[in-house]
C-alpha positions in Angstrom: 45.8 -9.7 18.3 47.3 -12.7 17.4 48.7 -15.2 19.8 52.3 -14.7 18.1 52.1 -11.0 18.7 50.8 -11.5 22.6 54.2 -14.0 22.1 56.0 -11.3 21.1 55.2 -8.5 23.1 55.6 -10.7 26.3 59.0 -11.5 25.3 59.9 -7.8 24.8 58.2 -6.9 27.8 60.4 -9.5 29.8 63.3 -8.7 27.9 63.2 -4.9 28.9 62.4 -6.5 32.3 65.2 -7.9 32.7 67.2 -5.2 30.8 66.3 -3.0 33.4 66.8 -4.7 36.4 70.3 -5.7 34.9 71.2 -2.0 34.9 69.3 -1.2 37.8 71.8 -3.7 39.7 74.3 -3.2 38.0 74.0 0.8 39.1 73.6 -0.3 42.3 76.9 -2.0 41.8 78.9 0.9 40.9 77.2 3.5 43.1 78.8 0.9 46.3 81.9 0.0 44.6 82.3 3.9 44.5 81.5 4.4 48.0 84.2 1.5 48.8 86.9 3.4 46.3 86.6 6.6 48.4 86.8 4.6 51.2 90.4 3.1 50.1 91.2 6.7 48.9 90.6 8.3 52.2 92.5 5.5 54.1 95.3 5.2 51.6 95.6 9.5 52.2 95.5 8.6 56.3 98.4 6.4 56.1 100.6 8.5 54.2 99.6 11.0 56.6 101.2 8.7 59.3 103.8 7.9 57.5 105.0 11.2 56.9 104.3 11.9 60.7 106.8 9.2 61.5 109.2 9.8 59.3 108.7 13.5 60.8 109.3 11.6 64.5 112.2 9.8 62.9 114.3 12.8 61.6 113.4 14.5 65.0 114.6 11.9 67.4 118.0 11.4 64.8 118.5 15.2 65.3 118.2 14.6 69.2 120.1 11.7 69.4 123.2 13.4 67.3 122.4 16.0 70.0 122.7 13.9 72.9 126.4 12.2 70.9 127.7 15.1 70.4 126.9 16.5 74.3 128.6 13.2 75.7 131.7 13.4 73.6 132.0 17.1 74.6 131.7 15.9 78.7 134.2 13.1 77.7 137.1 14.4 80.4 135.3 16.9 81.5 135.1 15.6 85.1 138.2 18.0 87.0 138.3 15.8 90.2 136.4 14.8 92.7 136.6 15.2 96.5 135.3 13.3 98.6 134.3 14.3 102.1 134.5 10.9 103.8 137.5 10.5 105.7 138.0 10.5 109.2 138.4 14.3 109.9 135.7 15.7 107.6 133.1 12.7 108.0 129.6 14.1 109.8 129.0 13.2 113.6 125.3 10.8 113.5 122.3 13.2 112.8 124.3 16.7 112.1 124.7 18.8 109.4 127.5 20.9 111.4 130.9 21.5 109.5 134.2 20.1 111.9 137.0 22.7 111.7 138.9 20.1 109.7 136.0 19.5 107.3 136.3 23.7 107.1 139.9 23.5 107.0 139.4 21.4 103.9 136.6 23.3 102.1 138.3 26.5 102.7 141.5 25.1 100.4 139.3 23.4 98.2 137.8 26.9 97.5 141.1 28.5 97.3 142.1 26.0 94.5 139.3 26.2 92.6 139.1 30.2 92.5 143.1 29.6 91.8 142.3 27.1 89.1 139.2 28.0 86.9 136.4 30.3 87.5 134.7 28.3 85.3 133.4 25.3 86.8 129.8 24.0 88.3 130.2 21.9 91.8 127.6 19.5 92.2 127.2 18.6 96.2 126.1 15.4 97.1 124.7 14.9 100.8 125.0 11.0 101.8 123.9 9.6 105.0 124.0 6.4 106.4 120.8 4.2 107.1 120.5 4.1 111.1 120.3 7.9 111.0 116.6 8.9 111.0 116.0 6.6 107.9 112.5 8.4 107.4 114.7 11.7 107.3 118.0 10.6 105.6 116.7 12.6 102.6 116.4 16.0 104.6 119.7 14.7 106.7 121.8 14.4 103.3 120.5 18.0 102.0 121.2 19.5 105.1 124.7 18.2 104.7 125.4 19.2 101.5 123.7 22.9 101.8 126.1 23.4 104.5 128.9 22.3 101.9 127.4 24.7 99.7 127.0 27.6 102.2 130.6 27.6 103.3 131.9 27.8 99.8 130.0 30.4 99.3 131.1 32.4 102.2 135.0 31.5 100.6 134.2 33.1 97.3 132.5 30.2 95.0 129.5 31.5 93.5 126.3 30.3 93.9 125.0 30.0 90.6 127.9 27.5 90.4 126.7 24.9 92.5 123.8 22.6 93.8 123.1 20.6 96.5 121.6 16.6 96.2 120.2 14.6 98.5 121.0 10.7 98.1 120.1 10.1 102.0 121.4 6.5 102.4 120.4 4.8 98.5 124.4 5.4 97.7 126.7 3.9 100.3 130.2 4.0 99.7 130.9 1.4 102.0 129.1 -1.5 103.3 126.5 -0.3 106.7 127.7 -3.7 108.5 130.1 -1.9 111.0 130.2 1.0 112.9 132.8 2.4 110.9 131.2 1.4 107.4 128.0 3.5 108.9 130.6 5.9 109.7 131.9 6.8 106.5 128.5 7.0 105.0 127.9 10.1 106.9 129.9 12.4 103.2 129.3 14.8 101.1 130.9 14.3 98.3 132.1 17.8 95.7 131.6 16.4 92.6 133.8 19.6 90.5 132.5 19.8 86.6 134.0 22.4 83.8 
């Protein structure tokens, strides 16, 4: 062999050296670039998956808040009246629950009215206290107060699947507790009447 041949055949053999190792790379390459695009792929199929979950959440929460619209324009002047139970002959002696004959007096026509007026409406009976009555109790106190509402309408004739008692114990004062008589007329239950 001829040194031109040896020349020759060293230069092929680098040639396919590099030929290889050029494809070999490039292979490598495209086998990662692949992994990569099925990477994007998968991500770009995740965030339309969000994105049609939220638009899912948006419809939902537009169908609820047209629900909610259209339940406050139908309770627009809904409110009958309201009676409250604070004056000076229906107001509650300090720690009692018990009725006065003129807070009875006053229930019974209330009852008579609303039997007279529409069978059709839902009391909601708040109990109210004020703070120097049993403050760790004024919860219990202003249920108290306002199942005893509830009771005696009852007894008149008002169903009671149309009403409920609440407590606010002494968090809703209707007047200031400065005075004895602000304290005084704290002690209410107040007939909230809905149709």
């Amino acid at each position: 062999m001829n040194i031109q041949s040896s020349a020759w055949i060293a230069g092929a053999v680098a040639a396919a050296a590099i030929g290889v190792s050029g494809c070999a790379t490039q292979g490598y390459v495209n086998d990662k670039v692949a992994v990569e695009d099925q990477k994007v792929v998968a991500g770009q199929s995740r965030i339309e998956g969000h994105d049609a979950r939220l638009a899912d959440l948006d419809r939902h929460s537009q169908a609820a808040l047209d629900r909610a619209n259209a339940a406050a324009q139908l309770a627009q002047g809904k409110f009958v009246y309201t009676s409250v139970l604070a004056d000076d002959s229906i107001k509650f002696a300090p720690r009692s629950a018990e009725l006065t004959p003129e807070a009875q007096s006053r229930l019974s026509d209330m009852a008579q009215k609303l039997k007279a007026d529409n069978k059709n409406v839902y009391l909601e009976i708040q109990g109210h206290t004020d703070p120097g009555e049993t403050r760790a109790h004024a919860l219990e106190l202003g249920e108290a107060r306002a199942e005893a509402v509830r009771r005696f309408l009852y007894q008149q004739g008002v169903p009671l699947t149309r009403m409920s008692a609440i407590s606010y114990g002494d968090t809703t004062p209707a007047t200031p507790f400065k005075t004895r008589e602000g304290r005084a007329q704290n002690r209410r239950v107040v007939v909230v009447v809905m149709a």
